[in-house]
TORZA-824984 format. One line per 10 residues: number of its first residue (from 1); their letters; for each residue x, y, z of C-alpha. Coordinates in steps of 0.02 Angstrom, whole numbers. Layout:
! TORZA-824984
NUM = a = X:Y:Z; ...
***
This chain:
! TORZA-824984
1 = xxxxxxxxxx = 0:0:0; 65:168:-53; 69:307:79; -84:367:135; -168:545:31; -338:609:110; -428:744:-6; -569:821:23; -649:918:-124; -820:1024:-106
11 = xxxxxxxxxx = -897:1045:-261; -961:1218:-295; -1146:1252:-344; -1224:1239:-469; -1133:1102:-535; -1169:954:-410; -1247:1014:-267; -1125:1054:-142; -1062:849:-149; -901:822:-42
21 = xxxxxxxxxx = -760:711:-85; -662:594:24; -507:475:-38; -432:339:32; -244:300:16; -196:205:-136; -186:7:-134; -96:-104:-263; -215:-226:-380; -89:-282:-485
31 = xxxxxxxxxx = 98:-241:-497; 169:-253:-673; 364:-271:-596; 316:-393:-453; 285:-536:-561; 94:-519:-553; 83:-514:-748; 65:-619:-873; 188:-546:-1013; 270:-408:-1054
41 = xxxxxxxxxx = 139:-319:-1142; 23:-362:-1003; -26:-200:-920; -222:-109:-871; -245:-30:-1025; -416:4:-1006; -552:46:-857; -535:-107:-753; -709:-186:-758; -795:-345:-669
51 = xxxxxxxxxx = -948:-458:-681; -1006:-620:-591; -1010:-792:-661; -1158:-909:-657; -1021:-1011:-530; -1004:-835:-401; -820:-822:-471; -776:-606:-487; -693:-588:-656; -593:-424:-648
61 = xxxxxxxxxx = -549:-357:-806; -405:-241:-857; -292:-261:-987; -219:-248:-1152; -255:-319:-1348; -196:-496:-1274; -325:-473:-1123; -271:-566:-971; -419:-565:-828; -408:-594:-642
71 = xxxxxxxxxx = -518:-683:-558; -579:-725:-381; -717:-745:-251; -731:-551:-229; -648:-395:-291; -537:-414:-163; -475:-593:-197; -423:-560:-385; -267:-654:-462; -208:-650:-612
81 = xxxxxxxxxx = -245:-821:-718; -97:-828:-856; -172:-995:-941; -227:-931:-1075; -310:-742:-1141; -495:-697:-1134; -462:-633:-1295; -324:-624:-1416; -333:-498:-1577; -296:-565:-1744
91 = xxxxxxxxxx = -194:-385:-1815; -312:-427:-1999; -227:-292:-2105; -412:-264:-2196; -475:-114:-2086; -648:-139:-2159; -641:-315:-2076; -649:-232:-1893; -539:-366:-1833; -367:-268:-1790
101 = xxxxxxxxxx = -306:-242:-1611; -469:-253:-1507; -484:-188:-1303; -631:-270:-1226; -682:-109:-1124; -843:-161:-1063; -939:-334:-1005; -1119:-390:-963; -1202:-514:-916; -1393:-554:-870
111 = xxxxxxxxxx = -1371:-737:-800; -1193:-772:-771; -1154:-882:-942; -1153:-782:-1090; -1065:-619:-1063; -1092:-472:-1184; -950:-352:-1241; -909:-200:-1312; -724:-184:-1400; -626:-44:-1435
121 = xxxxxxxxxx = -571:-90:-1592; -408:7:-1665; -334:7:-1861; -168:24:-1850; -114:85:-2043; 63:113:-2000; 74:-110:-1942; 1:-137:-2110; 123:-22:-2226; -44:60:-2266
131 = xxxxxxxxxx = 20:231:-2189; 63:375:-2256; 114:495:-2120; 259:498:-2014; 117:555:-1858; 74:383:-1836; -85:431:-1749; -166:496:-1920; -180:319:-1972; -265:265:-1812
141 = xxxxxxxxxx = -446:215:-1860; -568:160:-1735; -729:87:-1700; -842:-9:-1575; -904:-183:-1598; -976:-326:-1520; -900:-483:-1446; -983:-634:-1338; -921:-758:-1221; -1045:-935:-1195
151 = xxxxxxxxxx = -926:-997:-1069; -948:-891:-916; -823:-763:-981; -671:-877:-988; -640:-829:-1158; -714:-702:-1286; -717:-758:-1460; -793:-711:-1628; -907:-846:-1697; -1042:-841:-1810
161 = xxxxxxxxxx = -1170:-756:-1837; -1067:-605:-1761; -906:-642:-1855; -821:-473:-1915; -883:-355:-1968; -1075:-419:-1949; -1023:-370:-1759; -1016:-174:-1798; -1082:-58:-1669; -1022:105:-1710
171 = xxxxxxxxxx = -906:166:-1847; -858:311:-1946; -948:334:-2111; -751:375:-2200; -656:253:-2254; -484:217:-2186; -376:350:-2279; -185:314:-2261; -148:486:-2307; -264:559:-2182
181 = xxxxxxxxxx = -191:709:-2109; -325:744:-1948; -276:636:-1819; -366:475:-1752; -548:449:-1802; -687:378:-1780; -779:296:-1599; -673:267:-1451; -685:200:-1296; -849:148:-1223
191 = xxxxxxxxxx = -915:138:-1053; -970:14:-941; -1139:-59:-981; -1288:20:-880; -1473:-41:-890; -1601:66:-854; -1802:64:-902; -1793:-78:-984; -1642:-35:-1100; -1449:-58:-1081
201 = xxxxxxxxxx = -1349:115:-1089; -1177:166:-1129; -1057:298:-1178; -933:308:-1290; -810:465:-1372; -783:513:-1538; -662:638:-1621; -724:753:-1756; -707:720:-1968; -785:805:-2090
211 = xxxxxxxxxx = -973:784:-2043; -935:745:-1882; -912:929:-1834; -860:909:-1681; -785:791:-1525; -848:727:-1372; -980:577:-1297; -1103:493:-1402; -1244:415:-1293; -1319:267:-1350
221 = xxxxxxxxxx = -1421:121:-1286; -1510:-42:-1360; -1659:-153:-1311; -1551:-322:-1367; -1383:-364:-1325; -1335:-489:-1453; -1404:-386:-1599; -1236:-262:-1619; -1360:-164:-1778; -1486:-141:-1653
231 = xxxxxxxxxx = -1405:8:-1562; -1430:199:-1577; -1360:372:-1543; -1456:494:-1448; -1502:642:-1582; -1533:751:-1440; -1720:722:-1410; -1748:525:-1463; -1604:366:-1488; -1639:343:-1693
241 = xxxxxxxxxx = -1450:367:-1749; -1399:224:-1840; -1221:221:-1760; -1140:86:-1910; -1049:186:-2044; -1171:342:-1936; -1137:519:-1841; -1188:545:-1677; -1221:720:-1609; -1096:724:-1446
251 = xxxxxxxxxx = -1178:753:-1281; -1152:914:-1178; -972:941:-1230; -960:1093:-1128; -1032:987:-961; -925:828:-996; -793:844:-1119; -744:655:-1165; -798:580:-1022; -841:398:-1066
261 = xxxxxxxxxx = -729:294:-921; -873:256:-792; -1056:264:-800; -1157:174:-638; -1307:243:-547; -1262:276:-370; -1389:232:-246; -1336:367:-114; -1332:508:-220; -1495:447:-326
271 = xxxxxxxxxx = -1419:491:-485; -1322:426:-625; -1151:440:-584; -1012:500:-737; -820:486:-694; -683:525:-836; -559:622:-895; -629:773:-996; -490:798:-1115; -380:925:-1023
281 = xxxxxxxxxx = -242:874:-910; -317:928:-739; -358:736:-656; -498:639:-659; -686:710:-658; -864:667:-607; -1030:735:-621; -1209:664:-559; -1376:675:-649; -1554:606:-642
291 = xxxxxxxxxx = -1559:600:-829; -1434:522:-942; -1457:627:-1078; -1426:790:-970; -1265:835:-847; -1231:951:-722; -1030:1033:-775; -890:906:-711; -792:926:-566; -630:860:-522
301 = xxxxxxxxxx = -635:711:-398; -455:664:-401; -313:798:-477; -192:711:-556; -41:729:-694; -155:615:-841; -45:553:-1013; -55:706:-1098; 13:821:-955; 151:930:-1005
311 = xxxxxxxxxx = 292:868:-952; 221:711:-817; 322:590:-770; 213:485:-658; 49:495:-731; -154:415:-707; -280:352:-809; -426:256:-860; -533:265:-701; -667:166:-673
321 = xxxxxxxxxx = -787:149:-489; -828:-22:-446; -934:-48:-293; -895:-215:-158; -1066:-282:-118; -1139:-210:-281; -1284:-351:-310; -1276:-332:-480; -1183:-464:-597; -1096:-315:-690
331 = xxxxxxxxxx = -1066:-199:-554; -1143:-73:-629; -1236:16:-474; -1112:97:-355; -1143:165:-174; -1077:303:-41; -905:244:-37; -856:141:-199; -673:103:-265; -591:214:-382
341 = xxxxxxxxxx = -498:105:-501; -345:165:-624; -180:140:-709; -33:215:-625; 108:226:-759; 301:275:-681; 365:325:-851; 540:317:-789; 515:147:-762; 475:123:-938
351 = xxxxxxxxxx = 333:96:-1079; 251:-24:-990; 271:5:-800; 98:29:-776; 8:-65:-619; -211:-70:-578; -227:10:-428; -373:82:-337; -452:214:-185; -593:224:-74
361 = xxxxxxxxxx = -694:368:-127; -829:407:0; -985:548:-59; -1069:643:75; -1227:770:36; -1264:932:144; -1276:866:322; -1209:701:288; -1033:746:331; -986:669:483
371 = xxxxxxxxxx = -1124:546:470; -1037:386:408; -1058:196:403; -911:108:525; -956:-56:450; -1072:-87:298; -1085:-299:255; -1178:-301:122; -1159:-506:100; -1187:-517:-92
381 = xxxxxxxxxx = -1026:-611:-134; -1106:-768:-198; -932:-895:-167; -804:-910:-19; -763:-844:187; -752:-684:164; -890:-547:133; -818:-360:95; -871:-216:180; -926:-61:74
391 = xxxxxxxxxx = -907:59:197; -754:174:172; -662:80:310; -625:-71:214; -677:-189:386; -715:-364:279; -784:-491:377; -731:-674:373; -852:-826:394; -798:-959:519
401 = xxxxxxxxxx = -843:-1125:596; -975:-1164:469; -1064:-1001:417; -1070:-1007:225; -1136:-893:97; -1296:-942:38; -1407:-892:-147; -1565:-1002:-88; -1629:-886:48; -1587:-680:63
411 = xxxxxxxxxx = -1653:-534:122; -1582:-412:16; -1461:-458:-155; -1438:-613:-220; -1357:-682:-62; -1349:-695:139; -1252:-789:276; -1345:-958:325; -1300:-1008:494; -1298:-1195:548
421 = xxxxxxxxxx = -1355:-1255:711; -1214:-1364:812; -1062:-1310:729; -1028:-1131:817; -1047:-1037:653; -1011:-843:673; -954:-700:552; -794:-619:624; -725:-449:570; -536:-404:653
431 = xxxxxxxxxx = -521:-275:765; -499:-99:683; -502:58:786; -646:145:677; -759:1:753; -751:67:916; -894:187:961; -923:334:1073; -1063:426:1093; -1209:362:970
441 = xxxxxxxxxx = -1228:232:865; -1341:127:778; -1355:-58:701; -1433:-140:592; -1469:-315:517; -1584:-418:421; -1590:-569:536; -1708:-742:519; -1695:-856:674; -1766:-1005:667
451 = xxxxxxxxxx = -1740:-1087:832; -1735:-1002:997; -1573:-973:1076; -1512:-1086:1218; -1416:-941:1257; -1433:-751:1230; -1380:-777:1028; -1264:-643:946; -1329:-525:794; -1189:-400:823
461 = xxxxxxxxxx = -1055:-369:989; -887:-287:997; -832:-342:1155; -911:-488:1285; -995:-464:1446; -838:-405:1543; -793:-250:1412; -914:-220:1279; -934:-85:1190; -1086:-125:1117
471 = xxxxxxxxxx = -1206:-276:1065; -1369:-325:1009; -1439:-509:1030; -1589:-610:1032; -1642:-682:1209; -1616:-863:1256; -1780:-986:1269; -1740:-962:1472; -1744:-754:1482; -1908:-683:1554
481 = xxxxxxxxxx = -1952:-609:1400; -1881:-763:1255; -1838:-731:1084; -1821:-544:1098; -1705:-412:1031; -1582:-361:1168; -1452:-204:1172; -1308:-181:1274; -1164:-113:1323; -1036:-87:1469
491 = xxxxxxxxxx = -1070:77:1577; -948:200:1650; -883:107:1820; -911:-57:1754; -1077:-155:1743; -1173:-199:1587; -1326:-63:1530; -1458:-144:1446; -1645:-126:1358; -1743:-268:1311
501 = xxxxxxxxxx = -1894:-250:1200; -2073:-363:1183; -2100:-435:1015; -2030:-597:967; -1937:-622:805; -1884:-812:824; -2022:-870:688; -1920:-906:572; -1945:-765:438; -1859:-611:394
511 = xxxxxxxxxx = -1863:-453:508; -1775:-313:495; -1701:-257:666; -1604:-100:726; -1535:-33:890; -1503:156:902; -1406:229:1044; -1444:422:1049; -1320:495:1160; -1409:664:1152
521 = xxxxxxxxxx = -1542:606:1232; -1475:441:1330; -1586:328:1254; -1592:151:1163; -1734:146:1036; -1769:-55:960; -1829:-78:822; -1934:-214:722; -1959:-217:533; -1973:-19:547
531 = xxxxxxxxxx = -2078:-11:693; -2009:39:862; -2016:-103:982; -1960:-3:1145; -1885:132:1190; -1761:129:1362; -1693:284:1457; -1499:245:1491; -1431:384:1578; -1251:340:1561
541 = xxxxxxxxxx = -1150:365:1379; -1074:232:1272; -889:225:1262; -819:151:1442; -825:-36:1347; -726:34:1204; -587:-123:1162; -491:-203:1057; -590:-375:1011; -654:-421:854
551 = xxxxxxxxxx = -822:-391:819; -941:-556:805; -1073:-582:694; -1214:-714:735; -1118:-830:835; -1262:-938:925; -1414:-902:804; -1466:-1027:689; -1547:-961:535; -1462:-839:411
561 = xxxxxxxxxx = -1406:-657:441; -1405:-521:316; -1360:-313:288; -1276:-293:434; -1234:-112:463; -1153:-13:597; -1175:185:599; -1061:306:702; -1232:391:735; -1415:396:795
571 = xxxxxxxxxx = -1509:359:614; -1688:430:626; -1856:325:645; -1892:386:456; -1697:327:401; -1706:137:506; -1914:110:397; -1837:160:243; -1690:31:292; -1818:-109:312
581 = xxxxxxxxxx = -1927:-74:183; -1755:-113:81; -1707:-122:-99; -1793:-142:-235; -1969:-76:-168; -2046:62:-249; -2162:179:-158; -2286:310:-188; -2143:449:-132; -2085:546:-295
591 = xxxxxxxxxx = -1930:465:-308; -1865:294:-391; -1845:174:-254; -1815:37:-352; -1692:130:-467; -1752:94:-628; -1755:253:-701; -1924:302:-663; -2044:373:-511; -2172:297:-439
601 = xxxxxxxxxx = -2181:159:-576; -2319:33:-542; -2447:165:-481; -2559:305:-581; -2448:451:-577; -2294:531:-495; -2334:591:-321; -2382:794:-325; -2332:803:-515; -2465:918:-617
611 = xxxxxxxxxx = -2544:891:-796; -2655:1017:-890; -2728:1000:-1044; -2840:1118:-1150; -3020:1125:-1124; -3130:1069:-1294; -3287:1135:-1227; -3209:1288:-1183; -3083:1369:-1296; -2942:1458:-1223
621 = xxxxxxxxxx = -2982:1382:-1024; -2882:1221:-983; -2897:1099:-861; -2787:1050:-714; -2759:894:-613; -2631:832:-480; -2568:676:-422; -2635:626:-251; -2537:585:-102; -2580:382:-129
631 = xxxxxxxxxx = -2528:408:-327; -2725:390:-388; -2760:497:-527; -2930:595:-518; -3055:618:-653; -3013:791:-739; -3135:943:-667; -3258:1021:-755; -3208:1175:-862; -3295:1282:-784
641 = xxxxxxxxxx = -3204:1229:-610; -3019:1213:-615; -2959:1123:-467; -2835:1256:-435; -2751:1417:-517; -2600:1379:-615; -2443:1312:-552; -2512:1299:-386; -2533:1132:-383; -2385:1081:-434
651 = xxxxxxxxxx = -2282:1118:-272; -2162:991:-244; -2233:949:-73; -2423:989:-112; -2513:854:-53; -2396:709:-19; -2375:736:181; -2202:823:164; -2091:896:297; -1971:1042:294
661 = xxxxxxxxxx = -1869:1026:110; -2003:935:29; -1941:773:122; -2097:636:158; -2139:657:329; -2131:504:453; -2329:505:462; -2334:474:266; -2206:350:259; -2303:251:407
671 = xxxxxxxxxx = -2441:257:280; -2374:192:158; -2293:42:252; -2488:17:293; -2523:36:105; -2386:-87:53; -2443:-232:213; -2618:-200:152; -2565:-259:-37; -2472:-397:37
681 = xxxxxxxxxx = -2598:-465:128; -2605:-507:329; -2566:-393:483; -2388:-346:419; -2296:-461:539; -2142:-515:442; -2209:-464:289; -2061:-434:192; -2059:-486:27; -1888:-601:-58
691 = xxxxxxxxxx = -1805:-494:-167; -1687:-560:-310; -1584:-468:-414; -1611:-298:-314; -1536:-166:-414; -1503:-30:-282; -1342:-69:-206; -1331:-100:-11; -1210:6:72; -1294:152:-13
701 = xx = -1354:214:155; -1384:403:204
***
């Protein structure tokens, strides 16, 4: 690990909302001198990217024209295999075949088997004696085609009926001109893969020619993955560009210059997340948006000398944000505190010196700061003992004595922790000092225990009975009040404090369960899928336990544990329901829950939204309706009686039971736990629903 660099950036408004930047000290992937590669030539050459086999096996991708993958149980496990390339380019001489020197830059998959790819794919004239410049870059040609793999990713090959060049994407509508005198042209570089309403999204750059006025990103997007013709360019109101022998219309180059590097949509912020280089030589850049097809102006979220600096000797490049616990299989949602991947190049060193490295980045909003996730276990690694933590801190967890990852049975994601009975099975995560608490705190878990404890059973403790800084637990079948959630911790003088609460959860389903210790106000609040179980007066702080133990996940539950979070604060009531309403849920509340692009999907209309329309039995008058507070459209009013004067009813928080800032008020969100219980049928009790595939990220917690 390199030494330590902490940066803190506040972007300026209007650009991106006052979003602050935090970095973590650089860590090694892959060392090109250390004997981690697999030839000479072997370096990240391209945004590192990752998906999941239909086995659980990570597949981390960055690499060169002979592309050499890593691969693992999590991002964190990578090595390098050197048995043979994912894909090797075949240097065809025929630039119209497409089949040159080809970069896969981007990978997706839907089940795990057949993985989907977009290639760089680069002419090189001058390798061909089909060059007629001594600027070898103005015989550089370049397009972007399609590749597949049927074997899990192992190895990406081009069969029929994709065989080049029936596997064009995008290319330039010129021919290859040896004696062109412009520079490189054509498209360059695309994105990671990002679906989204139904479609799959990405960016790519291209450089101007002729009709192609000018540079920048081309945004495209495609209903069918394995049908290369069956993409198109955004024109700037609809996708219709044919993008083979086409010209796309670049996107915003004043916003985003050329960044293509890293498209996700981040949870946390609830917007699509761009990071890049822009073009100039200032680092690397992001910007967040609700809309793809519209950007706030970049900001920089690392400085940094890039390959085109003046003068750089120890340059960047290529970044890419990959998120641990992202539930995806292409890790294409990212969360409050995601990796920053790049190449780091020591010129000195030589050509290809270059080694993958990466950086915590952690994103805080207004009044976030100082609100931060200690420990954040997402559990969606689908293979092997250890499960990464997404928080900032980096605290990964490792599974012991017979706790195993499990796909059959989760919570949240595709995966949980099952925990046998008679074997001792726990999660453990090593000491670190940012798991020791002081002051307030809260925790939380998805939990389903199935038999009650012989003994008080763990959910989470950091410390035992003699020092312990905190724990919550479920109460033996021989406590006064069995099967209960239990919080403690060790008071000032010695002496454990505790509050017990009153509703069982050993039946054997789901609950989500939380603990918050609010030191302003010396309480312990429990709570039960949302709902507050109890709430204890303390009267002493947290902090005398504070020690250096490991902290222990589920040892003496049998059942399955899931989401286990620790906060270095008191979340709110509002904060712990939206927690166990979890992923992948949408509600009547404005926003997109389930983050698939779109509000309120699944009900009439978007919460306090406004249509008018104009009135046929009344020329000139129009009518006006607004979305109720359940998302039930009403019948439009008569002409003669508008409901209300214009733009009136369209006030953000007009009828949806909003607080201060337009924010749904706790009463509002209790309805619409009622709403969403009522739909499900039954009182509510454990009425969580199995989610699979959840596409918000977890770890993307305020």
């Amino acid at each position: 690990m390199r030494a330590a660099l902490f940066f803190v950036l506040l972007a300026p408004l209007p650009a991106i909302a006052q979003v602050t930047v935090e970095l973590g000290p650089e860590e090694i992937v892959m060392a090109w001198n250390d004997g981690q590669r697999c030839g000479m030539e072997d370096i990240p050459d391209h945004p590192a990217r990752a998906f999941v086999d239909a086995s659980g096996r990570v597949h981390l991708m960055a690499g060169h024209f002979e592309l050499f993958q890593s691969t693992g149980d999590n991002l964190k496990e990578v090595i390098r295999d050197c048995s043979a390339p994912a894909l090797s380019s075949h240097h065809d001489p025929d630039p119209r075949r497409y089949d040159d020197a080809e970069w896969l830059f981007s990978t997706y998959t839907l089940d795990g088997n057949t993985v989907y790819g977009l290639v760089h794919d680069e002419y090189h004239g001058w390798e061909h004696a089909n060059c007629n410049s001594s600027d070898l870059f103005n015989c550089w040609w370049n397009a972007v085609t399609l590749i597949v793999s049927r074997d899990g990713g192992t190895t990406f090959r081009h069969v029929d009926p994709l065989l080049p060049p029936a596997n064009v994407i995008a290319s330039s509508p010129y021919d290859y001109d040896p004696g062109n005198t412009t520079g490189p042209f054509g498209f360059f570089e695309p994105s990671n893969i990002l679906s989204s309403d139904g479609y799959y999204y990405a960016l790519m750059h291209v450089e101007a020619k002729k009709a192609q006025t000018d540079w920048g990103v081309c945004l495209m997007r495609t209903g069918d993955l394995a049908d290369p013709a069956s993409w198109r360019g955004w024109n700037g109101s609809e996708f219709s560009i044919v993008l083979d022998r086409g010209i796309c219309p670049v996107l915003q180059q004043g916003q985003i210059g050329k960044m293509s590097s890293s498209l996700s949509y981040n949870g946390y912020l609830r917007k699509y997340l761009l990071v890049g280089t822009d073009g100039g030589p200032t680092g690397f850049h992001f910007t967040a948006s609700e809309s793809l097809t519209s950007w706030p102006r970049r900001e920089v979220i690392m400085p940094t000398d890039l390959w085109w600096t003046p003068g750089a000797i120890v340059m960047r490049g290529y970044p890419s944000l990959l998120q641990p616990g992202d539930p995806s299989r292409s890790f294409e949602r990212t969360g409050r505190s995601p990796y920053l991947y790049y190449t780091h190049w020591d010129s000195a060193a030589g050509t290809f010196a270059r080694d993958l490295v990466r950086r915590r980045v952690r994103f805080s909003l207004p009044g976030d700061e100082g609100r931060y996730q200690v420990l954040d276990l997402p559990m969606n690694e689908r293979r092997g003992t250890v499960t990464l933590d997404a928080s900032f801190y980096g605290n990964d967890a490792i599974l012991e004595n017979g706790a195993a990852l499990t796909v059959e049975d989760a919570a949240t994601g595709p995966a949980a922790v099952r925990l046998p009975a008679g074997t001792g099975a726990q999660v453990r995560v090593p000491h670190a000092a940012t798991l020791d608490r002081a002051g307030s705190l809260t925790i939380e878990a998805f939990v389903r225990v199935e038999v009650t404890p012989a003994a008080d059973a763990t959910i989470v403790e950091k410390g035992a009975s003699t020092l312990r800084n905190y724990g919550l637990y479920v109460t033996s079948r021989t406590a006064p009040n069995p099967g209960v959630l239990a919080y403690s911790f060790t008071k000032p003088g010695g002496g454990l404090a505790e509050s017990v609460g009153t509703r069982r959860i050993d039946d054997g389903r789901w609950h989500h369960v939380a603990a918050v210790h609010d030191a302003m106000v010396m309480t312990a609040r429990l709570y039960i899928d949302g709902a507050l179980d109890v709430a204890r007066p303390l009267g002493v702080p947290l902090g005398a336990g504070v020690n250096d133990s490991d902290l222990v996940i589920g040892a003496g539950m049998v059942g399955a544990i899931d989401a286990v979070v620790v906060h270095d604060h008191a979340r709110t009531a509002q904060e712990i329901l939206e927690a166990a309403l979890g992923a992948g849920v949408e509600l009547c509340n404005g926003r997109d829950d389930d983050a698939d692009g779109i509000s309120d999907d699944g009900f009439a209309c978007v919460q306090a939204t406004t249509e008018s329309r104009a009135c046929a039995s009344a020329p000139g008058g129009t009518q006006t309706r607004s979305c109720a507070a359940d998302c039930s459209l009403p019948e439009w009013p008569a002409c003669a009686d508008v409901s209300s004067p214009a733009g009136e009813a369209s006030h953000p928080s007009e009828g949806c039971g909003c607080g201060m800032g337009g924010e749904p008020s706790l009463a509002w969100i209790l309805l619409a736990v009622l709403e969403l219980r009522r739909r499900r049928g039954g009182d509510g009790r454990g009425y969580r629903m199995k989610v699979r595939d959840v596409t918000v990220a977890r770890g993307v917690r305020a």
